[in-house]
C-alpha positions as CSV (number, residue, x, y, z in Angstrom):
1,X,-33.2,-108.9,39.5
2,X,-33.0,-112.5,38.4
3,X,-29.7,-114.2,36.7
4,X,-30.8,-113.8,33.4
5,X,-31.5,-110.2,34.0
6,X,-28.4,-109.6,35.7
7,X,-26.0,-111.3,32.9
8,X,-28.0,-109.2,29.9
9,X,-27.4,-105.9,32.4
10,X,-23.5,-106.7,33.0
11,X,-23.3,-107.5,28.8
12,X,-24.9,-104.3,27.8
13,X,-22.5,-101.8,30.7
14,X,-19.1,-103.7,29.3
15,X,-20.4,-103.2,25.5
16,X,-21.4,-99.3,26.6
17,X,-17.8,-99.0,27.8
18,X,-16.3,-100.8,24.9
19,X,-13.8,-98.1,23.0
20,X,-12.1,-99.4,20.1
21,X,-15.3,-99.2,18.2
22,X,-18.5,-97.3,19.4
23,X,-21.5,-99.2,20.0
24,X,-24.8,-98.7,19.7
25,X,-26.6,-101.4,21.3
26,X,-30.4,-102.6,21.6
27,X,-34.0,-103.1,20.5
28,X,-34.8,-100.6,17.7
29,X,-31.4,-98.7,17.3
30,X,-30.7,-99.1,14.0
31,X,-33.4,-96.7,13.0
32,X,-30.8,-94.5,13.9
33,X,-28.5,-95.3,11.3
34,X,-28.9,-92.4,9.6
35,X,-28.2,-90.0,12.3
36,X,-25.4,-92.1,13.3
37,X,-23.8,-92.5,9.6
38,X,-24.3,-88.7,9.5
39,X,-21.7,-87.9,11.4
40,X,-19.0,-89.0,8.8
41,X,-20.2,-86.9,5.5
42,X,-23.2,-86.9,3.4
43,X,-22.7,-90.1,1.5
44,X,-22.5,-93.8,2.5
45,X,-21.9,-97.0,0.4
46,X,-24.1,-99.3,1.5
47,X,-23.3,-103.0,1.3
48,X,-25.6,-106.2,1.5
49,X,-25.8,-109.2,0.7
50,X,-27.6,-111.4,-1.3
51,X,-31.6,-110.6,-0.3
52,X,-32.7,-111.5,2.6
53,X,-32.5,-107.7,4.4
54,X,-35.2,-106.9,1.2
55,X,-36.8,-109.9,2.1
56,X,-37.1,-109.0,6.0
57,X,-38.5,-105.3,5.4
58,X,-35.0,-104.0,7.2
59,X,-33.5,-102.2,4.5
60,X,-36.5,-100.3,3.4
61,X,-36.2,-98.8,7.2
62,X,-32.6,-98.0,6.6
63,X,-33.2,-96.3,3.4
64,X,-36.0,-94.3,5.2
65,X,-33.2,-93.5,8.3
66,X,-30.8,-92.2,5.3
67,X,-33.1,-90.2,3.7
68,X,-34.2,-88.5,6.7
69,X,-30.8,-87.7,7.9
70,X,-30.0,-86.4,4.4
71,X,-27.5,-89.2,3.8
72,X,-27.0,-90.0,0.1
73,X,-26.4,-93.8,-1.2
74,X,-25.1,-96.2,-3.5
75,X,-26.3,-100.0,-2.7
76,X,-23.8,-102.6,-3.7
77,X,-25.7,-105.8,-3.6
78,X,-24.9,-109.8,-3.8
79,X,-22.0,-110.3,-0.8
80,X,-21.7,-114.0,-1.1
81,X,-21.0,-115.9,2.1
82,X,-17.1,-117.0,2.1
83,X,-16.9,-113.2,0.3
84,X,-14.6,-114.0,-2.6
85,X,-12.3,-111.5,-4.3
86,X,-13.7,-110.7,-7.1
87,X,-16.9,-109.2,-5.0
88,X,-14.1,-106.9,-3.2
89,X,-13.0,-105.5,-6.3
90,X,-16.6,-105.1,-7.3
91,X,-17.4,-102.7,-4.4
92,X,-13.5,-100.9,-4.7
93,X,-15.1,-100.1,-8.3
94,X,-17.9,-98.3,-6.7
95,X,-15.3,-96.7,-4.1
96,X,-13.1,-95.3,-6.8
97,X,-15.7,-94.2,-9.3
98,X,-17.5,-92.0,-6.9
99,X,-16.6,-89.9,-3.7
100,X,-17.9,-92.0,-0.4
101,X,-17.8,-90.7,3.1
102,X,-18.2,-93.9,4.6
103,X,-18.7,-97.6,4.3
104,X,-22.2,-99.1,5.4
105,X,-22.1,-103.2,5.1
106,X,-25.0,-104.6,6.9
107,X,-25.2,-108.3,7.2
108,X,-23.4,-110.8,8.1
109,X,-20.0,-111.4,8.4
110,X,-18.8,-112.1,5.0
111,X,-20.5,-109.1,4.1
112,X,-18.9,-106.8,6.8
113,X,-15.7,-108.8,5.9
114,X,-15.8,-107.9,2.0
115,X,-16.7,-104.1,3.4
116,X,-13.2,-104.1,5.5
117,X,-11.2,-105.7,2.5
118,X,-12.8,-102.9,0.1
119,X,-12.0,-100.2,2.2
120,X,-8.6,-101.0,2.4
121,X,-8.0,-100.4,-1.4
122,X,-10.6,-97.4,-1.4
123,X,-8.6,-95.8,0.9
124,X,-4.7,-96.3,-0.2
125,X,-5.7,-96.6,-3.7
126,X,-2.6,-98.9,-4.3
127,X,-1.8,-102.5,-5.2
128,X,-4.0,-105.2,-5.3
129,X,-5.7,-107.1,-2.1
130,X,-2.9,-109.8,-2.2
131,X,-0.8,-107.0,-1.1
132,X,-2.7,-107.0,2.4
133,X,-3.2,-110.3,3.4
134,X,-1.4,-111.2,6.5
135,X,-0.7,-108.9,10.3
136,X,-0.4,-105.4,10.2
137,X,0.4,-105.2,6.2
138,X,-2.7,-102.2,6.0
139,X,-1.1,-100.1,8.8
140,X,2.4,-99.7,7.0
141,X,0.4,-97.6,4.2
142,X,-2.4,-95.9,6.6
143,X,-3.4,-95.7,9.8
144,X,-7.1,-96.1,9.4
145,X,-9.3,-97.1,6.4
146,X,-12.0,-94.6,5.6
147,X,-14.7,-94.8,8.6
148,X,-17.0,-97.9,8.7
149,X,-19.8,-98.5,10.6
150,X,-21.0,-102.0,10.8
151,X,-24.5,-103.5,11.4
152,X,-24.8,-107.1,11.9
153,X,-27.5,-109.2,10.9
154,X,-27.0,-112.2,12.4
155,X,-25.7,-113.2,16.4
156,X,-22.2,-115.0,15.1
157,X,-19.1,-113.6,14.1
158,X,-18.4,-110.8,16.2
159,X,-16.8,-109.1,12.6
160,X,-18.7,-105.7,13.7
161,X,-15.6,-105.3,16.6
162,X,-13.0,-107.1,15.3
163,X,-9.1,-106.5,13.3
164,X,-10.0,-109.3,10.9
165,X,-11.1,-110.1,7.1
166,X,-11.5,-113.5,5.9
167,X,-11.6,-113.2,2.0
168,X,-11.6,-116.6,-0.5
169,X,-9.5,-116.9,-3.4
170,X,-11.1,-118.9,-5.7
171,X,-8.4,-119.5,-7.9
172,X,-6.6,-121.3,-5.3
173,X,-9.3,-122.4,-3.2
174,X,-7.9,-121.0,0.0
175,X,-9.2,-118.5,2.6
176,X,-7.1,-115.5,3.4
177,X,-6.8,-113.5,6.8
178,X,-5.8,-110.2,6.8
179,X,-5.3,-108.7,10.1
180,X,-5.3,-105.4,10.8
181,X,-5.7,-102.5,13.3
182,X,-6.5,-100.5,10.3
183,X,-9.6,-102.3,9.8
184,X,-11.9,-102.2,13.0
185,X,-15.0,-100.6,12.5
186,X,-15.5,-96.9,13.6
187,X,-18.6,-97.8,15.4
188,X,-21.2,-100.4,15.4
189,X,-24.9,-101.0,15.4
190,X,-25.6,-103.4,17.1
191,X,-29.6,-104.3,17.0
192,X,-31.6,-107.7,18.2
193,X,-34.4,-107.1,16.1
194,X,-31.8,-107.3,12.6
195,X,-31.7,-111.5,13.7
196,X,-35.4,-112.1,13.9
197,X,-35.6,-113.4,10.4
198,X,-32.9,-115.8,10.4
199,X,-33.7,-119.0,9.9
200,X,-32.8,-122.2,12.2
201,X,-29.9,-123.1,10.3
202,X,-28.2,-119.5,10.3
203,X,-29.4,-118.9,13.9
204,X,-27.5,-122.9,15.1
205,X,-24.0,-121.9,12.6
206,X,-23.9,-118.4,13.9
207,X,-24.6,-118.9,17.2
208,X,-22.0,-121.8,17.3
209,X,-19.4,-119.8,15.8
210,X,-20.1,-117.3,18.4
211,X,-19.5,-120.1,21.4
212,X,-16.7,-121.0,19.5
213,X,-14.4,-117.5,19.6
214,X,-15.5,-116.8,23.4
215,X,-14.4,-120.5,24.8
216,X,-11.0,-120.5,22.3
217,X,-10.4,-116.9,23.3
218,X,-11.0,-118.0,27.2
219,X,-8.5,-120.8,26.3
220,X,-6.0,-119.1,24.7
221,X,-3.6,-118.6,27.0
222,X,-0.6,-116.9,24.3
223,X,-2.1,-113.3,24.9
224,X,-3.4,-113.8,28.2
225,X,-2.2,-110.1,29.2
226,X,-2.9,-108.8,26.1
227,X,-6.4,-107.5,28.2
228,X,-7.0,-108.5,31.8
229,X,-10.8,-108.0,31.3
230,X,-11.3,-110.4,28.0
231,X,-11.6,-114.2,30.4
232,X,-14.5,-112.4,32.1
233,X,-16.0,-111.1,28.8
234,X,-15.8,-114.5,27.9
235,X,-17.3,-116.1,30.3
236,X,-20.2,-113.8,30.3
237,X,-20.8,-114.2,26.8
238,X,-20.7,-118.0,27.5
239,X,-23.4,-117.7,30.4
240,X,-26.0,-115.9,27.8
241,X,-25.2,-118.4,25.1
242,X,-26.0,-121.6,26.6
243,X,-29.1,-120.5,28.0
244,X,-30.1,-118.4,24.8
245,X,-29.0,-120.6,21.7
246,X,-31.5,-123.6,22.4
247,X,-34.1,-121.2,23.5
248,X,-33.5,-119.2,19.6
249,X,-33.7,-122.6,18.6
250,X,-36.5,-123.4,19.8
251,X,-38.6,-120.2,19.2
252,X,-36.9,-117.8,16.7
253,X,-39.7,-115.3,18.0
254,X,-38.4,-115.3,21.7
255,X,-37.1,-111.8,21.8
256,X,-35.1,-112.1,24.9
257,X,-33.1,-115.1,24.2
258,X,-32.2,-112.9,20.5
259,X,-31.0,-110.3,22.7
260,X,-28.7,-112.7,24.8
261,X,-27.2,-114.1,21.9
262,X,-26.5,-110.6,20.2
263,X,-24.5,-109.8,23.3
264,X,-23.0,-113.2,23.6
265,X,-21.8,-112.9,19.7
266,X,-20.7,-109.1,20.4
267,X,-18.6,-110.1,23.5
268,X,-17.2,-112.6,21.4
269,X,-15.5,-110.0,19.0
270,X,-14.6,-107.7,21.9
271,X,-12.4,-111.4,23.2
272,X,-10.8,-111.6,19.6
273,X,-10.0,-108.3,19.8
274,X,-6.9,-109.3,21.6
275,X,-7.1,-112.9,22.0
276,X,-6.3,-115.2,19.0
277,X,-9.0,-117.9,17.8
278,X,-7.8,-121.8,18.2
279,X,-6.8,-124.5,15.7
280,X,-10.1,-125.2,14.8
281,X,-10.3,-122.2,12.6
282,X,-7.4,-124.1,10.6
283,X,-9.9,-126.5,9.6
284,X,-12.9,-124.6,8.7
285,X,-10.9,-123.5,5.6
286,X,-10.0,-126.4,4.8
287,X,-13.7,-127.7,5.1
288,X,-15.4,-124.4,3.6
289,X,-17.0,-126.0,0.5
290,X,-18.9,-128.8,2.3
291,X,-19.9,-127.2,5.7
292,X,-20.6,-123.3,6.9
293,X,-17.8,-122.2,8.9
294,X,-19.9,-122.3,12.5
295,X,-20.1,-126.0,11.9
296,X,-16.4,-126.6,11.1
297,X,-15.1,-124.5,14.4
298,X,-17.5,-126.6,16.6
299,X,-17.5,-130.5,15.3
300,X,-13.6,-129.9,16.0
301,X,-13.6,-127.6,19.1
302,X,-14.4,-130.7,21.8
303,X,-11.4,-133.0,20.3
304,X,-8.9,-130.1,20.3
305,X,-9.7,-129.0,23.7
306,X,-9.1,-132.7,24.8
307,X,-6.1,-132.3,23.0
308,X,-5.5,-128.5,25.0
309,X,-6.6,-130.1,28.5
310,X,-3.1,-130.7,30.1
311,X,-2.9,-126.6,29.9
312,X,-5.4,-125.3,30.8
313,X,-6.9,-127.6,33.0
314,X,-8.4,-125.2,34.6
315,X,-10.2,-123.2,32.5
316,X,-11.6,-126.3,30.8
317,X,-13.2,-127.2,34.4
318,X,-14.9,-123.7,34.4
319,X,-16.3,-123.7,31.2
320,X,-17.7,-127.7,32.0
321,X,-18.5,-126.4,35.3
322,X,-21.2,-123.3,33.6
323,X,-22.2,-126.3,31.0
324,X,-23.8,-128.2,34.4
325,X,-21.2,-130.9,34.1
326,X,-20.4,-132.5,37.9
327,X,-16.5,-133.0,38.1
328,X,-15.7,-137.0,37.5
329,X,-11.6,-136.5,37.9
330,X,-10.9,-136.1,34.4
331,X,-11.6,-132.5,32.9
332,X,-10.9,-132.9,29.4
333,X,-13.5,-135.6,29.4
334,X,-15.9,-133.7,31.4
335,X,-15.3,-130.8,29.2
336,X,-16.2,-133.0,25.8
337,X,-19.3,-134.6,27.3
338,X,-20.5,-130.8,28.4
339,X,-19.9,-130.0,24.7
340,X,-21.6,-133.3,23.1
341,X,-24.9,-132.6,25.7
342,X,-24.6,-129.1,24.3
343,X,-24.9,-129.9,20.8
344,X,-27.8,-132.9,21.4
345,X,-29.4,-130.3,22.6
346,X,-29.3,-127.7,19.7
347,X,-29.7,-131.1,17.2
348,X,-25.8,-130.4,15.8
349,X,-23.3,-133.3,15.0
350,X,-20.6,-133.6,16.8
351,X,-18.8,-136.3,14.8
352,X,-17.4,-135.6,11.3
353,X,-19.4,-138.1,9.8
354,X,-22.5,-136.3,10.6
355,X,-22.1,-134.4,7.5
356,X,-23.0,-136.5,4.4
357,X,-20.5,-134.4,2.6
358,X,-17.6,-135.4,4.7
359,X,-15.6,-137.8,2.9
360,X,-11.9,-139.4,5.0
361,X,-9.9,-137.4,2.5
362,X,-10.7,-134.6,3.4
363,X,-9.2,-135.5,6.8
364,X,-5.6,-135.5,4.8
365,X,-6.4,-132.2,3.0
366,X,-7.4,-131.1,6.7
367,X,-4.0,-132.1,8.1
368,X,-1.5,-130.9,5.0
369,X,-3.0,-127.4,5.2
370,X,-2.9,-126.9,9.1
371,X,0.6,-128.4,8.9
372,X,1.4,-125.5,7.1
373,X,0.6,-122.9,9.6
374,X,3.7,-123.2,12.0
375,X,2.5,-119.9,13.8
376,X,-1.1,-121.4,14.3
377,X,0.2,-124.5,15.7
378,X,2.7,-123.0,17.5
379,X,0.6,-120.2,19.6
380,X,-2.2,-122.5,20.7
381,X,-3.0,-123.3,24.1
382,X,-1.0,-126.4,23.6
383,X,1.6,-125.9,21.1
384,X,2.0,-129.1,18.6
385,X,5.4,-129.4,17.5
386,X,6.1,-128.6,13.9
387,X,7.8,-132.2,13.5
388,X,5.1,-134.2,14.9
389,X,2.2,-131.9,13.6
390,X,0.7,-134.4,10.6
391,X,0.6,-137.1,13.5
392,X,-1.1,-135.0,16.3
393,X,-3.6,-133.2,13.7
394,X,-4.4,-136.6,12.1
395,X,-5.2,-138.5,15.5
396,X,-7.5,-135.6,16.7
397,X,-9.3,-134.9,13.3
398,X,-9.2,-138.9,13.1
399,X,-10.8,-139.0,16.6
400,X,-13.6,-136.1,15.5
401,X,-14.6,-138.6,12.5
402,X,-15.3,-141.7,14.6
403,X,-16.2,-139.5,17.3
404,X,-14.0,-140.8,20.1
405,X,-11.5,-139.0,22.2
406,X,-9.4,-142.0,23.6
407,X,-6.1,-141.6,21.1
408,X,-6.4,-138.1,21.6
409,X,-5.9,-138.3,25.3
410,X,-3.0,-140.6,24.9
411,X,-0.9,-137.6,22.9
């Protein structure tokens, strides 16, 4: 058995053994949705998003799955990436008006994101989603939202396993997390062939977010006994994903390297399962109108972890280590130039002024909102002190503009 073989064989036994949410895992198993859904009652509410599964000829074979397994359905349609939440209280309109045994969101993760938000307020019936943003607000009203099983569409944000819901509030122009135990999907369907129809750009973002949540869950070092097991998760999931993301890249129809990145992007939610996500998720929301949330994480991921280096030395020398980077005497360097290779590689920016859309303000609006997350900036690898935060965030989101890392190993 070669490497590759050997790293898809150890992903798909930890995934097999994975309990907080069943999953079903491999080429062709969601034609067994159906079945699968059965098990919860005779009627699902099935949510998409905006087209592409009609597009791709996947939902029609859903459809078919449901109807053979006697399943009855309701489609609600039009999940918008960045899920806002008015669309939540479009699908808790369908919840209420009907009886539904189950919630069916297949997609991506804004779309299994609006299905956890929904099925909070279809379940407790009470107050309004503000109620429920924040840790552990669902579990003081239930312990479990009504069952969920989740089929992701794209290799990315790991939503089909995790506690989290990112909805936006467009009003206030603000993402907002609710994290909850409540929330994790009964089971999952997880199925390669779902991601053959995505295009470059959502196979780079997604597969960049993925990278993203399994090297700042490796890093995080706050809940590193929360689960023994999650640093070796993480590293396997990192082994597929540099070897699979430029091959995707490359050929969209390469049905292997789709397979390595749907366990790399799975593993990656069974990591955030226990370990927290880094400051650069503080920035993607700052960011969320010019950029998709993949590219945030990752332009910013290299200049934080210079930033983390004194650490978790380490762990940054592993990572560089599985990236082909020989050891010079300085990790955090080694560990951005593995990174910056990377991204060449995969044709992805790794300075903020890669993005026409990135104007130096933003960089202040950047800074004021992660100020305001003491218990962000507090719990990462390296804390940064609440009374120097606006002058550590500035020099490293400063250095990820000009795309230097010199100030930033000065702090």
């Amino acid at each position: 058995m070669g490497e590759t073989e050997r790293l898809i064989s150890e992903a798909e036994r930890i995934l097999k053994a994975w309990r907080p949410t069943k999953i079903h895992f491999g080429e062709g198993v969601f034609h067994r949705v159906g079945e699968i859904i059965r098990k919860f009652g005779e009627k699902t509410l099935l949510i998409i998003g905006k087209g592409s599964l009609r597009k791709s000829g996947s939902l029609d074979s859903i459809l078919r799955s449901l109807e053979k397994a006697s399943v009855r359905y309701k489609i609600v349609e039009g999940v918008e990436p960045n899920p806002s939440k008015e669309t939540v209280y479009r699908i808790v309109y369908h919840l209420l008006a009907d009886h539904f045994n189950s919630l069916l969101p297949v997609g991506g993760g804004s779309v299994i994101d609006a299905a956890k938000a929904a099925g909070i307020l279809g379940t407790i019936k009470e107050g309004e989603i503000d109620d429920y943003f924040g840790v552990g607000m669902v579990s003081r009203k239930v312990e479990r939202i009504l069952d969920l099983v989740a089929l992701p569409t794209t290799s990315g944000t790991g939503s089909e396993l995790t506690k989290f819901s990112v909805i936006t509030d467009t009003w206030q122009h603000v993402k907002r997390l609710i994290s909850d135990n409540a929330i994790v999907p009964s089971e999952a369907i997880v199925d390669p062939q779902l991601t053959y129809s995505c295009e470059t750009h959502v196979s780079r973002v997604s597969g960049l977010d993925a990278m993203t949540h399994l090297i700042e869950g490796y890093f995080n070092n706050v809940d590193e006994d929360a689960d023994p097991k999650a640093n070796q998760r993480a590293l396997t999931g990192l082994r597929l994903l540099f070897e699979a993301l430029p091959r995707v890249l490359k050929d969209g129809g390469d049905k292997e390297a789709r397979k390595m990145m749907s366990l790399a992007s799975t593993l990656g939610g069974s990591v955030l399962f226990y370990k927290q996500a880094g400051l650069p998720h503080l920035n993607s929301f700052s960011w969320s109108n010019i950029m998709d949330h993949g590219e945030a994480v990752a332009v910013m991921l290299p200049y934080y972890s210079v930033y983390y280096a004194p650490n978790i030395s380490q762990k940054m020398k592993k990572v560089a280590e599985l990236m082909g980077i020989r050891e010079s005497g300085n990790v955090a360097i080694d560990f951005a130039e593995g990174l910056f290779n990377f991204y060449r590689r995969i044709d992805f920016p790794f300075t903020l002024k890669g993005f026409k859309k990135f104007s130096e303000d933003l960089i202040d609006k950047a800074v004021r909102d992660a100020s305001q997350n003491r218990m962000k900036l507090e719990a990462s690898p390296r804390p940064v002190p609440p009374e120097k935060s606006q002058e550590v965030l500035h020099t490293i989101i400063e250095g990820a503009f000009q795309g230097t890392i010199d100030k930033i190993l000065k702090l």
